[in-house]
PADRENMI-43560 format. One line per field, with one value per residue: residue in one letter; y, z, x of N, C-alpha, C, CB in turn. Coordinates in steps of 0.001 Angstrom, whole numbers, plus 500000, padded with zeros to 6 digits. Last residue first. Glycine has a CB too. Layout:
N
fivex	c(A ...)
n.v	c(Y ...)
n.w	c(Z ...)
n.u	c(X ...)
ca.v	c(Y ...)
ca.w	c(Z ...)
ca.u	c(X ...)
c.v	c(Y ...)
c.w	c(Z ...)
c.u	c(X ...)
cb.v	c(Y ...)
cb.w	c(Z ...)
cb.u	c(X ...)
END
This chain:
209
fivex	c(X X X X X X X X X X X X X X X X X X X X X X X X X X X X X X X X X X X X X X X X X X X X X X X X X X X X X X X X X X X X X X X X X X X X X X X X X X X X X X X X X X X X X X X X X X X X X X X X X X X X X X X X X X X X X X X X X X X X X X X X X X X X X X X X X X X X X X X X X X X X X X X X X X X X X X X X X X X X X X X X X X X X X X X X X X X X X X X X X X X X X X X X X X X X X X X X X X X X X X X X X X X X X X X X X)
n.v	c(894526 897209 899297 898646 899740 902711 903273 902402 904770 907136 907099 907306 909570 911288 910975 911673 914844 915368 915112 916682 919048 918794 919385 921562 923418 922681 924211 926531 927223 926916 929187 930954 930136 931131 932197 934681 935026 935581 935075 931678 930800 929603 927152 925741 923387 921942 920448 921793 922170 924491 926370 926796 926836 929085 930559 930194 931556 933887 934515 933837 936314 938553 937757 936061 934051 931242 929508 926608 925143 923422 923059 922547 923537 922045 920774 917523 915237 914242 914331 916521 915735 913891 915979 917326 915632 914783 917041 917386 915786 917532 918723 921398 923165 926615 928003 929444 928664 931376 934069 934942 934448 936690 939543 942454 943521 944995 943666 946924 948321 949483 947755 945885 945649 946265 944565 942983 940227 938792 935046 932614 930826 927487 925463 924919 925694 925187 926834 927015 928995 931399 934092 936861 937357 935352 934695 931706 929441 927584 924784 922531 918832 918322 920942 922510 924326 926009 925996 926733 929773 930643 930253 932436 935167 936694 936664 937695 940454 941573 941774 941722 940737 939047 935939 934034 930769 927449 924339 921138 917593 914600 912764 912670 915426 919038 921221 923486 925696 925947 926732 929000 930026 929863 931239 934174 934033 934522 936636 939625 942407 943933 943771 946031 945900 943084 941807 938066 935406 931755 928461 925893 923138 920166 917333 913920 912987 910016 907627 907011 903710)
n.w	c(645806 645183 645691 644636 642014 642511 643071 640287 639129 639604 638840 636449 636127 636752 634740 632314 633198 633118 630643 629407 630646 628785 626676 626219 626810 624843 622630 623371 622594 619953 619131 619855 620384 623068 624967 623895 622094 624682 628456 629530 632084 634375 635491 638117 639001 641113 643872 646574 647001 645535 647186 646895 644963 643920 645447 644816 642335 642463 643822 641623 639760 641228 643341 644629 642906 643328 643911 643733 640197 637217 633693 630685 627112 624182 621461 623557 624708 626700 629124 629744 630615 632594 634899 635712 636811 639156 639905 640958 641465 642854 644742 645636 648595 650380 652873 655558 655450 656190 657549 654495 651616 650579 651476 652743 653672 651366 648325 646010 642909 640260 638578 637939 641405 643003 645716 647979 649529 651337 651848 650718 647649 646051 644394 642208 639023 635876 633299 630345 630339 631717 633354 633548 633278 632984 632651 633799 633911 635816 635582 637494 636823 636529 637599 637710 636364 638391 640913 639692 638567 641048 642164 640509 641009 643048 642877 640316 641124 642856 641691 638123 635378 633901 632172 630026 629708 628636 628356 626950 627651 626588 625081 623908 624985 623825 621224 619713 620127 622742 623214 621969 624394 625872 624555 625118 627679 628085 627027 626247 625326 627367 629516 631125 632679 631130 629966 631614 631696 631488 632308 632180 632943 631547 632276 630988 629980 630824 628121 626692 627134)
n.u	c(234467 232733 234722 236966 235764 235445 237778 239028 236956 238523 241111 240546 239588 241166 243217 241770 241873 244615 244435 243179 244751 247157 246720 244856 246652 248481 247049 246784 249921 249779 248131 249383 253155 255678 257886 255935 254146 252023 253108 252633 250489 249275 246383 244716 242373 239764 238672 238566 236359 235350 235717 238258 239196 238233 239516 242415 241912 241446 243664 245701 244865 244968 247426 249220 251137 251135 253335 254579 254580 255732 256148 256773 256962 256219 255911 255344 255400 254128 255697 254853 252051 253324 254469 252170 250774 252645 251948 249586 246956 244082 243155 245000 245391 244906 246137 245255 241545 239494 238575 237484 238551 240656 241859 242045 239549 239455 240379 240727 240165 240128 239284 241324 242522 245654 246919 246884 246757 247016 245764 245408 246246 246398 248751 250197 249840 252135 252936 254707 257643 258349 256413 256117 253559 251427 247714 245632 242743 241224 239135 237141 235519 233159 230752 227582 227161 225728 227803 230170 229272 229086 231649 232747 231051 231420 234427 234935 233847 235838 238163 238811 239400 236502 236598 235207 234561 233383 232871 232749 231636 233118 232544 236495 238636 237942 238984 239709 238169 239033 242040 241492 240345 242321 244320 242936 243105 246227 247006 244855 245837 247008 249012 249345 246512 244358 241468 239812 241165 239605 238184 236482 234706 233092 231461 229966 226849 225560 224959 221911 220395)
ca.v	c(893939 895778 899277 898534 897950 902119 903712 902306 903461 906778 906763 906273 908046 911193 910893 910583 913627 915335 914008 915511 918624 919043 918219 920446 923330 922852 922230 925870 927360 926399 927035 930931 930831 930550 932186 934809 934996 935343 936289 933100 930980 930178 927191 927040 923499 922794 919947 921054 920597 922913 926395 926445 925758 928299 931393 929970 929857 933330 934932 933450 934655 937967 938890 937214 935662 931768 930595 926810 926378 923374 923911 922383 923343 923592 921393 919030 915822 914165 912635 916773 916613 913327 915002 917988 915883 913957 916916 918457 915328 916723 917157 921369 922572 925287 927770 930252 928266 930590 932544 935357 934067 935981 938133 941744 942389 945546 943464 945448 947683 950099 949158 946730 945486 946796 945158 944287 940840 939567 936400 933379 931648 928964 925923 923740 925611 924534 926356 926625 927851 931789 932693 936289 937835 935438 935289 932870 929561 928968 925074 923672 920148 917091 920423 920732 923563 926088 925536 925509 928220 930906 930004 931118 934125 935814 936196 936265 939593 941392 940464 942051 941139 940268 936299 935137 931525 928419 925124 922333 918810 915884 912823 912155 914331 918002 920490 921930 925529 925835 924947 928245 929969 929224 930116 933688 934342 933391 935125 938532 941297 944733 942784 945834 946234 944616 942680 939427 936091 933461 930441 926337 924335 920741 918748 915166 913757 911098 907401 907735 905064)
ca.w	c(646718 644178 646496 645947 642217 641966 644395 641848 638251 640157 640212 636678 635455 637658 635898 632961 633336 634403 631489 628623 630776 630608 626989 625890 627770 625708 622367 623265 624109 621169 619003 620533 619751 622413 623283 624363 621282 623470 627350 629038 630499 634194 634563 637760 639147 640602 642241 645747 647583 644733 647018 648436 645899 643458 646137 646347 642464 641787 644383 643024 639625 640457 642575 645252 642367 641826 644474 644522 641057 638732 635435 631282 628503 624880 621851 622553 623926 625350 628051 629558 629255 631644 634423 634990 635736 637787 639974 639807 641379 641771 645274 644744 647785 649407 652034 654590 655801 655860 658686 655735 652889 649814 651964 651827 654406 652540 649328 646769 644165 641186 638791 636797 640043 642633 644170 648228 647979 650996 652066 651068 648814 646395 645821 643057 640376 636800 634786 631128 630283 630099 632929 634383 632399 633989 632027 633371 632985 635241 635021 636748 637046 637081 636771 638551 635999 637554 640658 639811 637652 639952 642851 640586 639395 642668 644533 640942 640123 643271 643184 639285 636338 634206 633718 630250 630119 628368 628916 627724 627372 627647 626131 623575 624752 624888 622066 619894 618774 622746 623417 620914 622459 626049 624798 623660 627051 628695 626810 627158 624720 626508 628956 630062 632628 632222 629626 629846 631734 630920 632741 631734 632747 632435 632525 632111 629563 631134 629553 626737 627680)
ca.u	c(235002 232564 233330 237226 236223 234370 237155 239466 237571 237186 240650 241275 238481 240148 243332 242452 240258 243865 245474 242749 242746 246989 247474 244182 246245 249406 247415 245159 248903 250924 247684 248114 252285 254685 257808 257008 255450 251598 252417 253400 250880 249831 247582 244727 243532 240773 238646 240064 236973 234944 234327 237553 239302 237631 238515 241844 242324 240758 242544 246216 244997 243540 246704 248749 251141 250125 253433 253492 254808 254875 256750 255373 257817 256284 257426 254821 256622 253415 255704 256238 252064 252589 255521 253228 249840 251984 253616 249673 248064 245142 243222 244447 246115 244430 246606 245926 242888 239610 238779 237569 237503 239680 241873 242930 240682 239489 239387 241054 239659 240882 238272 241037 242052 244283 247175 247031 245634 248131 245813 243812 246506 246146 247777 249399 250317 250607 252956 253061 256852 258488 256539 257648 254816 252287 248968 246055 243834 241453 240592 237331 236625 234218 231726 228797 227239 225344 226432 230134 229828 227975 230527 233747 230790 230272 233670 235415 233873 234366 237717 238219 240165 237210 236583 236607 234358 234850 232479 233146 231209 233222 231881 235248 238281 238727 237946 240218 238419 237673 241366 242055 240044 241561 245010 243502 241723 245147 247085 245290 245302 245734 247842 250376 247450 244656 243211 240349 241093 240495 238356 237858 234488 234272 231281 230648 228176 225724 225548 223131 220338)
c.v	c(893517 894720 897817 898465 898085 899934 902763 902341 902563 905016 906676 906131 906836 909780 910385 910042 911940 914522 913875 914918 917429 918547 918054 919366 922191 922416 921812 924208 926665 926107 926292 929219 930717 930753 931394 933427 935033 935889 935633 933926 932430 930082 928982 926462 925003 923091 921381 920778 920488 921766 925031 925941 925181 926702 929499 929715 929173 931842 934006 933367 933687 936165 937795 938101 936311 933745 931101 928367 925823 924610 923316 922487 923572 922939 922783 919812 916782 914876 913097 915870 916560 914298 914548 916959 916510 914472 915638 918029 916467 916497 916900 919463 922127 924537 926906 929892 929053 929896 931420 934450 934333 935248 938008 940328 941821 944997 944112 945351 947044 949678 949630 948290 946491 946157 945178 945066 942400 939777 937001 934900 932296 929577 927372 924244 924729 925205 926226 926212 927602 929892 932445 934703 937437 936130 935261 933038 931322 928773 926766 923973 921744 918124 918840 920101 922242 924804 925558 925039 927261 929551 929568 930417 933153 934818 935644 935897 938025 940301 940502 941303 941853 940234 937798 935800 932568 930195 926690 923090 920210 917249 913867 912199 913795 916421 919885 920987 923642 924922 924540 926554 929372 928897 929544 932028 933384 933146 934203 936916 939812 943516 943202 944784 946350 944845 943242 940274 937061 934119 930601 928057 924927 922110 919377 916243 914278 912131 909195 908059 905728)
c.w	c(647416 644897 646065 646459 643839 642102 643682 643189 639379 639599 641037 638479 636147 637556 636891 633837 633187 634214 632180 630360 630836 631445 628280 626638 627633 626923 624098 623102 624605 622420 620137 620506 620701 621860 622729 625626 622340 622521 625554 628171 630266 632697 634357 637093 638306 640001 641544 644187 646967 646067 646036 648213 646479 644297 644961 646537 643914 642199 643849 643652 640944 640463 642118 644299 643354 641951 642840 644777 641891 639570 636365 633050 629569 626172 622838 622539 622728 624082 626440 628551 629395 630952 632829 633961 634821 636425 638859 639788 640497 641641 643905 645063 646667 648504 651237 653283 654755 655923 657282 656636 653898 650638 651410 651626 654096 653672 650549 647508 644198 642735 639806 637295 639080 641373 643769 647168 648251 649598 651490 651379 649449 647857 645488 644226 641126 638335 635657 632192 631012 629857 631697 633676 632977 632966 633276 633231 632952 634846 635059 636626 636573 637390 637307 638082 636304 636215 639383 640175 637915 638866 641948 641022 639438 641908 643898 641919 640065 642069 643361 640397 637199 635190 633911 631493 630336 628773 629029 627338 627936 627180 627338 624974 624429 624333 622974 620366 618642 621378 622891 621655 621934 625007 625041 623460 625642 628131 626899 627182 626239 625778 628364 628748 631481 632018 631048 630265 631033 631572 632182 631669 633132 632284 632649 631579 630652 631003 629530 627955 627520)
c.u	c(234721 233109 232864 235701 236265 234573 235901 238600 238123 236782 239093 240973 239559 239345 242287 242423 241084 242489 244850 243564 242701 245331 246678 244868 245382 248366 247901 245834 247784 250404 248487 248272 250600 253895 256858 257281 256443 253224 252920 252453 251239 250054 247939 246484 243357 241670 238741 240047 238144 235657 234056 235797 238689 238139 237541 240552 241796 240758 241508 244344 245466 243669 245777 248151 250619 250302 252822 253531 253379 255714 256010 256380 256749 256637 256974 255578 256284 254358 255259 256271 253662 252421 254777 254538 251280 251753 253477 250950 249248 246271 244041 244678 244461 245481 245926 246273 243783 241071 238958 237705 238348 238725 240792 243194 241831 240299 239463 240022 240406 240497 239164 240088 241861 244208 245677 246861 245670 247789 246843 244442 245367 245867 247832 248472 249436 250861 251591 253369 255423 257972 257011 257506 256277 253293 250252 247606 244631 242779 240588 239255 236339 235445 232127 229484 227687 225643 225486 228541 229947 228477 229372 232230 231604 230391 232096 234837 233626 233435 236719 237541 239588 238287 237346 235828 235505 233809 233497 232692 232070 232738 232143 234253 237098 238367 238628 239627 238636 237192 239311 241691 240189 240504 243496 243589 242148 244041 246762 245675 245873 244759 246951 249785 248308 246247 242933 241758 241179 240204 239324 237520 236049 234148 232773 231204 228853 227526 225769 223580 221712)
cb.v	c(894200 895785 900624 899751 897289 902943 905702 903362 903890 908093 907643 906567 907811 912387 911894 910615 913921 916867 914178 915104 918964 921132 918359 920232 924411 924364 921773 926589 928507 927465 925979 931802 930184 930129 931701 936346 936233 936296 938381 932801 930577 930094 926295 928451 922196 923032 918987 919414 919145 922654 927916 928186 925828 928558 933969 931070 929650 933653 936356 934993 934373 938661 939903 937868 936065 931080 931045 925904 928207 921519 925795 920439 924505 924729 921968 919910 914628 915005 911136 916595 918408 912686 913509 918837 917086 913549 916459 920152 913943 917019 916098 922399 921223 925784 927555 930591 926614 930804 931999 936028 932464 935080 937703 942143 941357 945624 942248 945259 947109 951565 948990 945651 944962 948433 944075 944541 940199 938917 936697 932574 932635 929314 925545 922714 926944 922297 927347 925465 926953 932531 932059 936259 939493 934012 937023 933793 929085 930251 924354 924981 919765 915629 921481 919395 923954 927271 926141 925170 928004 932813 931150 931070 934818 936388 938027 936136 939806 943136 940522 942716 941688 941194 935005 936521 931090 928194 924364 922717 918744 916147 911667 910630 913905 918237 919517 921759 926606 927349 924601 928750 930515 929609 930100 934316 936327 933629 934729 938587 941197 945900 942109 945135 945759 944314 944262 941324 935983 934315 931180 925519 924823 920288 918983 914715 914920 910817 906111 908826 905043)
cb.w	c(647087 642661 646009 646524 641375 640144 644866 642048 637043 639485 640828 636075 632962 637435 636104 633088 631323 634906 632078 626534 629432 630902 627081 624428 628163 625674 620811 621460 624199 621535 617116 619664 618136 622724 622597 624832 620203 623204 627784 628073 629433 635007 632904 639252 638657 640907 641684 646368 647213 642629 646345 649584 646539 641948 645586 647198 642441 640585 644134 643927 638456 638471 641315 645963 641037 642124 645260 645821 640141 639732 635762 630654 628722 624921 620150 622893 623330 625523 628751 630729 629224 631950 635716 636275 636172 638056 641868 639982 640756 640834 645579 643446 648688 648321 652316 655050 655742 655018 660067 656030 653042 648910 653430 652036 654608 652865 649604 647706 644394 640922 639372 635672 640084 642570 642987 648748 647985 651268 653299 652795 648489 645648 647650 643778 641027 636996 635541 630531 630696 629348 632987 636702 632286 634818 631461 634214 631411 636222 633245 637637 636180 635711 636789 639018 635488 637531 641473 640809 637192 639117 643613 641967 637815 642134 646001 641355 639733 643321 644709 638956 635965 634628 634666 628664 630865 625889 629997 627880 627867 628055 626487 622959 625438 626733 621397 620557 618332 622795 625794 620630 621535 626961 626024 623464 626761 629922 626966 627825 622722 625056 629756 630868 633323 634332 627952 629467 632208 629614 634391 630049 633592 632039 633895 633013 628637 632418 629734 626065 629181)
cb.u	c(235472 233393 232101 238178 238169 234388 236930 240289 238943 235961 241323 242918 238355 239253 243667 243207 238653 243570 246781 243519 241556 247141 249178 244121 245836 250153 249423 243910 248277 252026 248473 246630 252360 254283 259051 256998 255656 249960 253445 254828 249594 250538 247106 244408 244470 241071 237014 240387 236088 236090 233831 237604 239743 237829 238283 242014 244227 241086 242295 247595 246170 243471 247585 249766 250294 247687 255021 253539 254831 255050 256426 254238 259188 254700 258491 253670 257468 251884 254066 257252 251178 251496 255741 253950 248271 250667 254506 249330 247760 245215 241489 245004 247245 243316 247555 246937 243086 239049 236805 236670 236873 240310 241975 243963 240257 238331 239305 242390 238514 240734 236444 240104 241001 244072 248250 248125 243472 249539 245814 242737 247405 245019 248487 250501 250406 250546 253835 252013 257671 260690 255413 257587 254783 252689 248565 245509 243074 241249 240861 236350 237978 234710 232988 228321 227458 225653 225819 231203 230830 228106 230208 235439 231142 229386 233385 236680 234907 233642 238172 237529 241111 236323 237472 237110 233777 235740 232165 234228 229871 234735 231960 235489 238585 238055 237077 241155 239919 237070 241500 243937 240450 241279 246298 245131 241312 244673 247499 244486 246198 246486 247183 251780 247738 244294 243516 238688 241307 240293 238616 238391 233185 235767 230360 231826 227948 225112 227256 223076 219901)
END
């Protein structure tokens, strides 16, 4: 019996602002082109810049496909290396989307905790693509922005348990190319499922015990 494919599902974002072409979108293209490891089915989706947006369709993707993970992937014009963050925020969503909306509450759940961490190891995951000695520069940040991508991350936290993570990426020559980006975010995936086989791999002998 073919042992069951796991699932990953990876977000862009399209343009706004100064972002006519979006790095993120681009970068995730290009991992689409690359693929991930053997038995992993992905999944690649561009996600409008808008909160009303994200509130249905983060939700809409994990029931639809019950990932092992999701990845949003977005632009940071202040980032000049791929940065992982580690938590998302629930409040201080004051900046308007693409249709010219915020949330009213300015807050992604309502009574929810101010802060999600992400169950992955993201100080790991950062150290192991550094090992893979790609010539691009790999960060950890706990501070995703308070906008789309911050919102996005929280709002997919909360709704997977943590199984999450959200990558930052410089705007496109600055200084990385697209492939740069799609190899950059392949590193980072491939680790993190690693990761997970390795500790489910653990929780799977300790039960055997």
């Amino acid at each position: 019996m073919e042992k069951h494919r796991k699932c990953v599902v990876v977000t862009g974002f399209g343009p706004f602002g100064e972002h006519a072409v979006n790095a993120s979108w681009v970068a995730v293209q290009e991992l689409e082109k690359a693929g991930l490891q053997d038995g992993i089915n992905l999944h690649v989706y561009e996600v409008p810049v808008e909160y009303q947006t994200v509130q249905r369709l983060i939700p809409d993707l994990w029931m639809k496909h019950n990932p092992e993970l999701i990845v949003h992937v977005g632009v940071s014009g202040m980032a000049t290396m791929v940065t992982l963050e580690k938590c998302g925020h629930n409040k201080g969503y004051l900046g308007l989307d693409v249709r010219q909306f915020c949330p009213d509450t300015e807050c992604c759940v309502d009574g929810g905790p101010e802060c999600l961490h992400s169950v992955i190891d993201i100080d790991t995951v950062c150290k192991k693509a550094t090992e893979a000695e790609l010539d691009v520069q790999f960060t950890v940040s706990t501070d995703a922005g308070r906008y789309l991508c911050d919102f996005t991350y929280y709002t997919s936290l909360y709704k997977s348990q943590g199984k999450s993570v959200f990558i930052h990426v410089p705007p496109l020559g600055k200084p990385y190319t697209a492939s740069q980006l799609g190899r950059a975010l392949q590193i980072i995936i491939n680790t993190i499922l690693d990761m997970l086989e390795q500790s489910e791999d653990q929780i799977t002998c300790h039960q055997k015990h």
